[in-house]
ZAFISE-689247 format. One line per field, with one value per residue (C-alpha): residue number from 1; residue in three letters; x, y, z. Coordinates in steps of 0.25 Angstrom, whole numbers, always signed. Layout:
BEGIN
n = [NUM; ...]
res = [ALA; ...]
px = [X; ...]
py = [Y; ...]
pz = [Z; ...]
//
This chain:
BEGIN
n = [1; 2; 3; 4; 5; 6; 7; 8; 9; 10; 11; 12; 13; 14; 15; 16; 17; 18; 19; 20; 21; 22; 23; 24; 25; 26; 27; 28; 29; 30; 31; 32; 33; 34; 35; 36; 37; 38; 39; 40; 41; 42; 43; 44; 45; 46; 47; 48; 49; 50; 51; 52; 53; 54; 55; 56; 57; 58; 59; 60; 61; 62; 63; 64; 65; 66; 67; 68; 69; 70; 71; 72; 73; 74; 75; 76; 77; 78; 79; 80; 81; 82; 83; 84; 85; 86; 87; 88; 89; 90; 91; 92; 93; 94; 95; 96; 97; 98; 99; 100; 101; 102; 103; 104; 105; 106; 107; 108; 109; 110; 111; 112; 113; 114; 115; 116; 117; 118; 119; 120; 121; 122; 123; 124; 125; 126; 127; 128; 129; 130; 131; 132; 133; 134; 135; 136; 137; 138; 139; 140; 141; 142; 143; 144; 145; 146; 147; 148; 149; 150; 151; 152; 153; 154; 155; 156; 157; 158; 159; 160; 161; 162; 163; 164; 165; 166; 167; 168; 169; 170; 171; 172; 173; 174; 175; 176; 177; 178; 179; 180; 181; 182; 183; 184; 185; 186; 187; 188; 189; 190; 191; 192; 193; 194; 195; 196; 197; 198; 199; 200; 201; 202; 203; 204; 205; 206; 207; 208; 209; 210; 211; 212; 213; 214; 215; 216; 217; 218; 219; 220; 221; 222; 223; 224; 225; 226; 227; 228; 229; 230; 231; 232; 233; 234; 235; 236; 237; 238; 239; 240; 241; 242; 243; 244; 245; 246; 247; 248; 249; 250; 251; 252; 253; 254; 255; 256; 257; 258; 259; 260; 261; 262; 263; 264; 265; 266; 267; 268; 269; 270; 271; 272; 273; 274; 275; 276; 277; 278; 279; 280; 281; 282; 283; 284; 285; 286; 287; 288; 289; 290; 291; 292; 293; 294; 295; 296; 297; 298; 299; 300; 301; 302; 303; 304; 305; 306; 307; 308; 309; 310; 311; 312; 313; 314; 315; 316; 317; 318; 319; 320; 321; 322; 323; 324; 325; 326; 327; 328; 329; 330; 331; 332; 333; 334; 335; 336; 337; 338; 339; 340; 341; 342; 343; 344; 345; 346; 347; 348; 349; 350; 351; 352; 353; 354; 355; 356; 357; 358; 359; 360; 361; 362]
res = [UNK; UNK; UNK; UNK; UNK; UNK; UNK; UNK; UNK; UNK; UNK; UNK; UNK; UNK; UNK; UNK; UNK; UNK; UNK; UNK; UNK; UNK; UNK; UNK; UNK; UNK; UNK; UNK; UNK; UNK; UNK; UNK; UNK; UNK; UNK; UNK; UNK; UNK; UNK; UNK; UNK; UNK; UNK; UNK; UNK; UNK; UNK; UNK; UNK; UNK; UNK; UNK; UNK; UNK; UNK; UNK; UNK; UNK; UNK; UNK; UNK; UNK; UNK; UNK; UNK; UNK; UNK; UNK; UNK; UNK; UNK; UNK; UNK; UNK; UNK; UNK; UNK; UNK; UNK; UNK; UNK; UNK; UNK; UNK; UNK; UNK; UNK; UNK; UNK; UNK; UNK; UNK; UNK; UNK; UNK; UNK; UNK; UNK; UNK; UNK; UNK; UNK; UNK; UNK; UNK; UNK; UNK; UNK; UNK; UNK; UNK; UNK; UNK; UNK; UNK; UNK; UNK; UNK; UNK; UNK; UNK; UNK; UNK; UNK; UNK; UNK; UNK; UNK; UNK; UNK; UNK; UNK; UNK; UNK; UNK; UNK; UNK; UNK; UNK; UNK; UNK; UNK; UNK; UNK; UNK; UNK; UNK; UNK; UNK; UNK; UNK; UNK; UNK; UNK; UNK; UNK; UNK; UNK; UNK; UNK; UNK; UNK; UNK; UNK; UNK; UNK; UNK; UNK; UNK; UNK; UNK; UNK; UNK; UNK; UNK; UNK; UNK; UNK; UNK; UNK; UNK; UNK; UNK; UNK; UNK; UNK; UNK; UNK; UNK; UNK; UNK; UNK; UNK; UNK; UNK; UNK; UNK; UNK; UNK; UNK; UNK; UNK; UNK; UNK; UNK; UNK; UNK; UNK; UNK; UNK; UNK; UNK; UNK; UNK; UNK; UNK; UNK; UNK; UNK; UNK; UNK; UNK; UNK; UNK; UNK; UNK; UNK; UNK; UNK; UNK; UNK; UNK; UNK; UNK; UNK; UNK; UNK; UNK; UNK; UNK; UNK; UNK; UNK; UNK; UNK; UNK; UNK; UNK; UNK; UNK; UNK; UNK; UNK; UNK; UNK; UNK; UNK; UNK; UNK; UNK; UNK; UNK; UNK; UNK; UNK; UNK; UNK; UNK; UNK; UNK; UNK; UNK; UNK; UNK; UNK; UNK; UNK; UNK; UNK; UNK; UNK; UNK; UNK; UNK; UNK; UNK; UNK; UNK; UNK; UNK; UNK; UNK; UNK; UNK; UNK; UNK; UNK; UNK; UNK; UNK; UNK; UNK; UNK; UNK; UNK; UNK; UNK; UNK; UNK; UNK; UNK; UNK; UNK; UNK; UNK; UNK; UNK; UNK; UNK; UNK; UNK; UNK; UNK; UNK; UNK; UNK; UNK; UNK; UNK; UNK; UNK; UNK; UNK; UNK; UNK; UNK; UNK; UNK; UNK; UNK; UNK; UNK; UNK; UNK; UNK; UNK; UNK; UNK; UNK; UNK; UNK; UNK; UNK; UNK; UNK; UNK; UNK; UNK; UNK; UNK; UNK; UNK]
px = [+9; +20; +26; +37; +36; +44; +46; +59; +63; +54; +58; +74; +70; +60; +47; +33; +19; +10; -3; -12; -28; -33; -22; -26; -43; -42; -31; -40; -37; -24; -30; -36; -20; -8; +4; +8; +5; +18; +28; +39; +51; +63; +73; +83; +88; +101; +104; +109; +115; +102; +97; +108; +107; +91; +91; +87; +98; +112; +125; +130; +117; +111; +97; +92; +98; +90; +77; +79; +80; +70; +60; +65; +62; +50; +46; +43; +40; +34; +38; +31; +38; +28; +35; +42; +54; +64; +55; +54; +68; +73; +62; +71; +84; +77; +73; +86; +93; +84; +83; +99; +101; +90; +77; +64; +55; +45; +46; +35; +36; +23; +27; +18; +25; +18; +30; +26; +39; +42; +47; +41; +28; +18; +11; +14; +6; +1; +5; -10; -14; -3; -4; -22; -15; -8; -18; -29; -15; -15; -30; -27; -13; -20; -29; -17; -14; -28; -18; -8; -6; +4; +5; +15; +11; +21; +16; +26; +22; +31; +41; +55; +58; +42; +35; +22; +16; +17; +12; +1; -2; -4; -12; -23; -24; -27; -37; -43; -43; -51; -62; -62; -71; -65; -70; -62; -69; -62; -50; -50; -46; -44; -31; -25; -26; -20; -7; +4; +17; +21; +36; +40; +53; +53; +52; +62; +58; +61; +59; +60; +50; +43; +46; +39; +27; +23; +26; +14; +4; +4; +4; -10; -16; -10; -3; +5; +4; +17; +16; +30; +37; +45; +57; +56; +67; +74; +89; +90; +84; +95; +106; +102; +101; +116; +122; +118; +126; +113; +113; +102; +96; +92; +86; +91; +87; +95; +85; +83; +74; +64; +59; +74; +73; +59; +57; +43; +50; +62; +53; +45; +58; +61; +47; +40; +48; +50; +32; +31; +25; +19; +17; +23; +16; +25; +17; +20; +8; +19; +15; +1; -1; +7; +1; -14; -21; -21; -33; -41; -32; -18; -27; -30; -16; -12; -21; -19; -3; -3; -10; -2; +10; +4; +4; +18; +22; +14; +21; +35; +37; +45; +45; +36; +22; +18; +13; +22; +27; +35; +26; +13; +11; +6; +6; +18; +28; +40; +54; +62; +73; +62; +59; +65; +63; +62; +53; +50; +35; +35; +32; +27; +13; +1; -6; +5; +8; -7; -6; +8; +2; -12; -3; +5; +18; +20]
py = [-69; -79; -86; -91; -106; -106; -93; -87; -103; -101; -89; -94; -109; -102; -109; -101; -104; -95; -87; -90; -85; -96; -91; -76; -81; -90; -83; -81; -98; -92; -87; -101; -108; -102; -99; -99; -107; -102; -107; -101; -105; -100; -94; -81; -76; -71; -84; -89; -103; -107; -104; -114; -123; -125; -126; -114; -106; -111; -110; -95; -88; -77; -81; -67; -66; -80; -75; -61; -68; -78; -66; -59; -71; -74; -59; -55; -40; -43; -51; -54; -60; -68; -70; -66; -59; -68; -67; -54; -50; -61; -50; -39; -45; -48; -33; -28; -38; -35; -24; -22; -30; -21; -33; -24; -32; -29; -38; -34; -45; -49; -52; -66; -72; -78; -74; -58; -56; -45; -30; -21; -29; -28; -41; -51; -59; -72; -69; -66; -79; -87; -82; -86; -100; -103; -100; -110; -121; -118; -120; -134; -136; -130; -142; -151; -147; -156; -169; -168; -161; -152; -149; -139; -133; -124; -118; -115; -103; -97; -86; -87; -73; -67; -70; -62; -74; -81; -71; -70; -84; -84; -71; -79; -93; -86; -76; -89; -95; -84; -88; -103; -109; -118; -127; -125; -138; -148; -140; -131; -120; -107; -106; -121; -118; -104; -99; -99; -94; -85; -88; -76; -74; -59; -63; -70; -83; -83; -100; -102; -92; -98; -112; -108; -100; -110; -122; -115; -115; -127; -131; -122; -126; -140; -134; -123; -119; -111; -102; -100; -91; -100; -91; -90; -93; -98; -92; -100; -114; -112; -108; -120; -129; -123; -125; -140; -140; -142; -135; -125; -122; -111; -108; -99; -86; -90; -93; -104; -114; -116; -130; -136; -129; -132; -120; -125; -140; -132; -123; -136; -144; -133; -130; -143; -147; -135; -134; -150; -152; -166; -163; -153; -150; -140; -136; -127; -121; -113; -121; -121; -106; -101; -111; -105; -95; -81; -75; -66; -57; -60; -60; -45; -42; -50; -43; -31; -33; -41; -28; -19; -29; -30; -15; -14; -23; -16; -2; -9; -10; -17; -23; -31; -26; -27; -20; -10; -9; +6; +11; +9; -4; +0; -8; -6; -12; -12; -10; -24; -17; -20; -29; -41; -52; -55; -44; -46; -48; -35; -45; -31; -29; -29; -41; -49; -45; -47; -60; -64; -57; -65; -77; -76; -73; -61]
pz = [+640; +644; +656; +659; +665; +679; +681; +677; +674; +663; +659; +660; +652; +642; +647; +645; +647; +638; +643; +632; +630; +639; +652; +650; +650; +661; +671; +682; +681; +688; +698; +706; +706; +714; +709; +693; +682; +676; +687; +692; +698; +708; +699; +699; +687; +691; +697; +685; +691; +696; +685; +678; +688; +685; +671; +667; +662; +654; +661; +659; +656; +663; +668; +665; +653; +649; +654; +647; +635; +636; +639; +625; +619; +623; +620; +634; +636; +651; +661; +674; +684; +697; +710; +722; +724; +717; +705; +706; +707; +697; +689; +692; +690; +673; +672; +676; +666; +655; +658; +657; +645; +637; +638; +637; +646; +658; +670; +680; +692; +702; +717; +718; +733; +744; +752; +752; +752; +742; +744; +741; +739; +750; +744; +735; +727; +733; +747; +751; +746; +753; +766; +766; +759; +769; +779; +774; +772; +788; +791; +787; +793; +807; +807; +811; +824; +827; +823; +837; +848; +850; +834; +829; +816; +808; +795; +787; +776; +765; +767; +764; +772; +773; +784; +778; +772; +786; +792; +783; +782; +796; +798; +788; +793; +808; +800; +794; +807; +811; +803; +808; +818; +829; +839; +853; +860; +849; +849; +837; +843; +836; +843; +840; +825; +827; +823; +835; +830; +815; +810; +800; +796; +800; +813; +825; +831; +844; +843; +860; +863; +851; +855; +869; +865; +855; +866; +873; +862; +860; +874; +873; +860; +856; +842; +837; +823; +817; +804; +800; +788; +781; +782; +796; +805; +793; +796; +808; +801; +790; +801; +807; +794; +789; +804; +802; +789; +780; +766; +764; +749; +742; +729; +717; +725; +737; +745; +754; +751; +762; +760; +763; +776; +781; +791; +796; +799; +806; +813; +819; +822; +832; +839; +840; +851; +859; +858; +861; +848; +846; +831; +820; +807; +797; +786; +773; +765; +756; +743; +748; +748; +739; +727; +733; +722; +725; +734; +731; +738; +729; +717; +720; +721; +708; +700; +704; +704; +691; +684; +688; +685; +671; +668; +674; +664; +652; +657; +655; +669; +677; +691; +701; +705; +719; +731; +733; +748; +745; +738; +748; +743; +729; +716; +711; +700; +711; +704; +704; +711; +723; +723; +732; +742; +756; +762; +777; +782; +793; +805; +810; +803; +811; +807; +809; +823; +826; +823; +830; +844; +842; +840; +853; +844; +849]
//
């Protein structure tokens, strides 16, 4: 066994890390840190001048072609690819090329996002453990509407174009808070560290009806704490941003990159006034939950989707092992052809609206 440093990086520049004895004794090491030893990095293989421009690739070669042939070099007869939809389907876009130029290999690809934002796959790996991340990150953050009156918090959660981990994120820190004592003579209210508003992309703001609700919570309980989705509301920041004239980046994939536009500071800058906030705290546990280890609960789901993804590969076949939505949500290895990016959060499920109606949302 062998991985490629970087991601497809690695796999494009030749850079392997070996899983000797020792890695194969000691894996259940992997399981206490987040994330991958290995690396991994944002590339597309058929961008090819990203790929030129990063260094990876000479001017005039194909990146598929470099990484098909670094593959039959290193004699690989299975690749597993770890990652989200962009992996994924860089995975698919290999198969087919090698597939076309008569490469006999096995690619079998594993959905590891926080994002849960995979179709067909009902859960990604990861997810689980970022949303109860996140929460805990919160249980801190909350804290601070003790340090001013009239406190505005907005936590600001990943999901370019998902609202699920949001969403979830907020269902477990007010499951948490559940559990918690509080002492209403000094303040600590249940309600004060409570969750006032959820901000998912699959959903319309309607910020003047907003601006107004919220303007009365904190006129009734001192501070008003925001979850908000990353990806929410963002064509209206970036309309904004590009009428002002300023240049918005994106990465190889063509998405655009999120920390340039700062959704949680937008987001402040428009309701701090409008709620008579005497303070604003914008606050990201992104890098926090998603670097988490797995829970117990991910860890179930990576073994199990990891041996499955193991026989897959030892049957020759190709494609990306996940919960499959289309087929009852059973283990499946899901054809490349679909698997892409991008799937909605259904702001429709049960639990969700619960929780909006209990939050006064709704």
């Amino acid at each position: 066994m062998m991985g490629y440093l970087y991601g497809y990086k690695g796999l494009l520049t030749g850079r392997t890390i070996s899983f000797d004895a020792d890695a194969v004794t000691h894996a259940e090491i992997l399981y206490e840190y987040g994330g991958s030893p290995i690396g991994n990095s944002r590339v597309k293989l058929t961008n090819a001048e990203d790929c030129v421009k990063k260094g990876y690739i000479n001017n005039g070669e194909d990146p598929l072609k470099v990484a098909a042939d670094q593959l039959v070099k290193d004699e690989v007869n299975i690749l597993h690819t770890i990652g989200g939809d962009d992996t994924n389907t860089s995975a698919g876009d290999l198969v087919k090329y090698l597939s076309i130029n008569g490469y006999d290999l096995t690619v079998v690809g594993l959905p590891k996002t926080v994002d849960n934002d995979v179709f067909p796959i009902q859960q990604t790996l990861g997810a689980w453990t970022a949303a109860e991340q996140g929460a805990i990150f919160f249980e801190n953050v909350a804290n601070e509407n003790t340090t001013s009156s009239r406190q505005l918090i907005i936590h600001e959660v990943m999901g370019r174009n998902c609202g699920w981990l949001t969403a979830a994120t907020a269902m477990e820190y007010r499951r948490r808070l559940d559990d918690r004592k509080f002492l209403p003579s000094l303040l600590i209210t249940k309600d004060r560290w409570d969750v006032d508003a959820v901000y998912i992309p699959e959903m319309d703001i309607d910020l003047p009806k907003e601006m107004k609700r919220l303007k009365k919570r904190m006129d009734e309980k001192d501070s008003v704490n925001i979850f908000l989705s990353e990806g929410a509301g963002i064509d209206s920041i970036v309309l904004e941003m590009e009428t002002r004239g300023a240049k918005i980046k994106r990465d190889a994939f063509g998405h655009i990159q999120l920390d340039d536009i700062n959704p949680g500071k937008w987001f402040a800058k428009q309701f701090a006034k409008e709620i008579v906030a005497d303070k604003v705290l914008v606050q990201k546990s992104g890098y926090f939950a998603r670097s988490a280890k797995p829970n117990k609960k991910d860890l179930g789901l990576i073994f199990q989707t990891a041996d499955f993804a193991v026989q897959c590969a030892m049957d020759g076949k190709s494609g990306v092992v996940g919960l499959d939505e289309n087929k009852n949500n059973q283990l499946t290895c899901i054809e490349f052809e679909r698997i892409k990016g991008g799937k909605p959060f259904n702001p429709q499920t049960e639990w969700f609206q619960i929780m909006m109606k209990e939050i006064g949302q709704q």
